[in-house]
N, C-alpha and C positions, 0 to 999 in steps of 0.2 A: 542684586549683586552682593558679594561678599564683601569684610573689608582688605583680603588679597585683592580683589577684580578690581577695584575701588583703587588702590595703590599702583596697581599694574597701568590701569587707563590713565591715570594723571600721568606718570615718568613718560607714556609713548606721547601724550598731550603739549609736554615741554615744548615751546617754540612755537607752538601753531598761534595763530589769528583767527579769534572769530568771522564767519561769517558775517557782511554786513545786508540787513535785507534788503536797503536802498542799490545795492552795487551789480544786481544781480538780471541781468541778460532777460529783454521782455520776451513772451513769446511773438513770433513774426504774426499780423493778423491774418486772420484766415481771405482768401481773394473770393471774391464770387465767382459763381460758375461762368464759365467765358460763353459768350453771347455770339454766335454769328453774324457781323454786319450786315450783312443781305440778306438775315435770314425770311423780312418780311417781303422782300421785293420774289427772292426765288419763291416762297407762297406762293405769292397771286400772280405769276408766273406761271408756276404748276396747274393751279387751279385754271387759268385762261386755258393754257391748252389742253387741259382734261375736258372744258366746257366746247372747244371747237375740235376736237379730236373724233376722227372720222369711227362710228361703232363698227365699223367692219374690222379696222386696224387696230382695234383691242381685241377684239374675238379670235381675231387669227393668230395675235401671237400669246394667247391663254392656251394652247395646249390642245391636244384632238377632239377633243370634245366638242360638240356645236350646239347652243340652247340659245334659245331666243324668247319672249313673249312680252307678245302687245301690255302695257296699262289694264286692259279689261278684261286679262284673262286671270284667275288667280291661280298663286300657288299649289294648292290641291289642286286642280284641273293641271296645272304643269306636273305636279308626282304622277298621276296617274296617268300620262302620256307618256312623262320620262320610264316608267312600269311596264308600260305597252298594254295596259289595262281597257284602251280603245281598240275597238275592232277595226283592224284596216280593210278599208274598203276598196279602193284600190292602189295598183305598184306601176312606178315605170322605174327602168332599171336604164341609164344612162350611162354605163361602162362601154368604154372604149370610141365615144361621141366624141368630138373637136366640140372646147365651149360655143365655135359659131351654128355647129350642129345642137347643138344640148339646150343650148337655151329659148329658142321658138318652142320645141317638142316637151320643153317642163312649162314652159309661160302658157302654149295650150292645153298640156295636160290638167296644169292648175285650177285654169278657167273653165273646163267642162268637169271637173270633180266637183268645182263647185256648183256649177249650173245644175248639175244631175242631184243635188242636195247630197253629196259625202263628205261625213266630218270629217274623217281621218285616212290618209293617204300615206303611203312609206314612198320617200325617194331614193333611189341605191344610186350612188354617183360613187362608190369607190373610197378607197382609201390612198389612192396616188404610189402605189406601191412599183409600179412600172415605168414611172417616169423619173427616176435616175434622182441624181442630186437636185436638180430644180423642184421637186419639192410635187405635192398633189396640185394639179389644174382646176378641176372639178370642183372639188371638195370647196375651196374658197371661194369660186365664182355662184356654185348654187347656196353657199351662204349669203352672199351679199343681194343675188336674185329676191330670194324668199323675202328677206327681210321689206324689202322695196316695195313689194306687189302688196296690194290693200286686199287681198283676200285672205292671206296667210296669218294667223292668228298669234300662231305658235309653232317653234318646230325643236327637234331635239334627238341627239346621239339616240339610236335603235339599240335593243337588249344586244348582245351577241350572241342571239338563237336569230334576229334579224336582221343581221351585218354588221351589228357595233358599230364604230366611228364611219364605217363603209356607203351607211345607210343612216337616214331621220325620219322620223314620225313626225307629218306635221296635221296640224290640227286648222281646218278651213272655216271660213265665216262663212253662217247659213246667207243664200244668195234668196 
């Protein structure tokens, strides 16, 4: 500064009060992030009923897709089923069956595929497309069937060169 600036800042300065640094307003401390009361009780809450929560009623409401496989089957053996890389050996096609019709006629088809030594079998139960707003019949009951029955290994959504969500490939245990 000049000694104008010098002169000019004293005459606007007349009257003021220093700042004192004791007088001066603390900042507010910062809160910790706010904690959920419950949040440990809704946990193991969650966690219980994720532990007794039925695997049919997660599978059905994930979306059209259907996959399943036992503990001993691995991953690579599910790619290459989910691929249709197995040859299917045989098909039963269950459209337009009543579940009390469908399900003896897939529980024996299951049981002589495997009896007769075939790995791999395609089920076509549809895609529920004819039954209105109640949703697919089929489609959720031979999901819950397969899974249940101790010969079924593995099963999984078909390419759509082989009915897509329509249809599963599923993969049998040698008998």
């Amino acid at each position: 500064m000049n000694n104008d600036d010098d002169e000019i800042f004293r005459r606007a300065m007349t009257g003021t009060k220093p700042i004192k640094v004791d007088s001066r307003a603390e900042a507010p401390a910062r809160r910790p992030p706010a904690k959920a009361r419950f949040r440990d009780a809704d946990d193991k809450a969650a966690l219980a009923e994720s532990l007794h929560a039925d695997i049919d009623d997660i599978e059905e409401s994930s979306g059209e897709q259907l996959r399943f496989r036992r503990p001993t089957v691995g991953r690579r053996t599910m790619r290459k089923l989910a691929r249709g890389n197995f040859a299917v050996q045989a098909e039963i096609d269950l459209h337009g069956m009543t579940v009390n019709e469908a399900r003896p006629r897939l529980a024996e088809f299951i049981e002589q595929s495997s009896r007769s030594g075939k790995l791999c079998v395609r089920i076509v139960h549809g895609k529920g497309l004819g039954s209105g707003e109640r949703g697919p019949v089929l489609k959720p009951s031979v999901n819950r069937w397969l899974r249940r029955w101790d010969r079924v290994l593995a099963f999984v959504s078909a390419r759509q060169v082989d009915g897509g969500t329509g249809a599963v490939y599923v993969l049998l245990k040698d008998s």
